[in-house]
N, C-alpha and C positions, 0 to 999 in steps of 0.2 A: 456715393463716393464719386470724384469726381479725377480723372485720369488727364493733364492737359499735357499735349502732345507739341511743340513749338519750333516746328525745321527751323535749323537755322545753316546751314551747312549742305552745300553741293557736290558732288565729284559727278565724272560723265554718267552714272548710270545709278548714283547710292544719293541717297540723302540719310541725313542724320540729325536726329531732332534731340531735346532736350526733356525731359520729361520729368513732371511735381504728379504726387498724388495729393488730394483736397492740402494742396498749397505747398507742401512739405515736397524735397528737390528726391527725385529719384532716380538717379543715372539718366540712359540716353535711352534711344530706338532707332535701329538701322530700318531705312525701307529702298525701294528701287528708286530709280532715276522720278523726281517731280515734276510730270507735265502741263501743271498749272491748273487741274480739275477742282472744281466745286461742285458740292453734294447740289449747289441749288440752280446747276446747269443742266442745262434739256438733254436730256438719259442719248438722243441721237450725240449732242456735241462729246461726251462722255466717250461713247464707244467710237468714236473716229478719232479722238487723239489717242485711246488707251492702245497702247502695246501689248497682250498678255506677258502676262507672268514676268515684266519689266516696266510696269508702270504703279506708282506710288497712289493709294486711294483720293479721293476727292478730301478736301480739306470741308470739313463739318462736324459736325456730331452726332456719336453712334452709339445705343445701346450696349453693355456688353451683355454676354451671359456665358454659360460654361459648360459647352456639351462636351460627349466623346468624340475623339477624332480617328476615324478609320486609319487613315494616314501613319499620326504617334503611334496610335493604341493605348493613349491616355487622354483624361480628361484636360480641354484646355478654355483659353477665353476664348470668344468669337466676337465678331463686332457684327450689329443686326442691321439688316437692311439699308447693304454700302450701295450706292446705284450702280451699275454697270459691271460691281464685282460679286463673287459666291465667294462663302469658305473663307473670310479673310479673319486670319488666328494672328494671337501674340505665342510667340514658340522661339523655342530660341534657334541658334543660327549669327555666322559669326561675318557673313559674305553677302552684297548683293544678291550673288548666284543662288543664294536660299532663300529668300523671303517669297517669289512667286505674290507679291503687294501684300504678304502680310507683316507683322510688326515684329522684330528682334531685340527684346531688351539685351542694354548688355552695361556693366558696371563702369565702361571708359570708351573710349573710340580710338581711333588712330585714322593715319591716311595712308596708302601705299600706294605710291606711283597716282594714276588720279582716280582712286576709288576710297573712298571711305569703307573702315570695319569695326565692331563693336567688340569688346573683347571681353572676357570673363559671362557668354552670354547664358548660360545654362542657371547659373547663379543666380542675377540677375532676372531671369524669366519666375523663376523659383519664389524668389521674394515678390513678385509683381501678384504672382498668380496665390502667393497665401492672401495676399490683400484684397484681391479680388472674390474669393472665396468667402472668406471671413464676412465683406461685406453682403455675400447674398446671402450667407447662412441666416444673417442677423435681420433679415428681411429689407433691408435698404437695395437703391438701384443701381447701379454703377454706368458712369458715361464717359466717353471717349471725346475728348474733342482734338480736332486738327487744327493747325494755323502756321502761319509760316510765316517770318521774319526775315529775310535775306538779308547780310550785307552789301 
């Protein structure tokens, strides 16, 4: 299964990407502000422009898989082996201020004032994460990829 993730959309601190599962359109993903990282930049360039918990993952391709999260207290997706980040989940969350770089599906977006927000995101995450499931139970692999297309 394959998950493709495609920012298209800035505000000062949010990005908001568009997002198909193996090809098929599936709502959005709120994440923090994008400061330009790629997975296939030296792990030093990574952690000198990252911000915590306000910086959007490297744009590349990542594993998922679906452990428990202390945090929830439910099972969720993880993306494996981000460079320079731990713990980065798809969970829902409808703000910036909630992702800490992980991913927030959400059925629509909006903008307010100059932040982008995802809206209906519980839903949204719900239906992402039966997909996700589904495809491990069935023994297939599930991948994440990033890209970014600005206007």
């Amino acid at each position: 299964m394959e998950i493709f993730v495609t920012r298209r959309w800035r505000g000062v601190n949010s990005t908001v990407s568009s997002v198909t599962v193996d090809g098929q359109a599936h709502h959005f993903i709120l994440e923090d502000r994008d400061r330009g990282l790629k997975s296939d930049m030296p792990l030093a360039d990574i952690k000198r422009e990252k911000v915590y918990g306000k910086t959007a993952i490297p744009t590349g391709r990542y594993q998922v898989a679906v452990t428990y999260s202390n945090r929830f207290k439910r099972l969720l997706p993880i993306l494996v082996n981000v460079p320079g980040f731990a713990g980065i989940r798809i969970h829902p969350g409808n703000r910036h201020i909630d992702t800490e770089g992980c991913l927030l599906p959400g059925k629509g977006y909006a903008k307010e004032e100059q932040e982008y927000i995802v809206t209906t995101s519980r839903t949204a995450c719900d239906v992402l994460f039966l997909k996700i499931n589904e495809a491990l139970k069935k023994g297939e692999e599930v991948w994440c990829t990033i890209v970014r297309t600005y206007p």
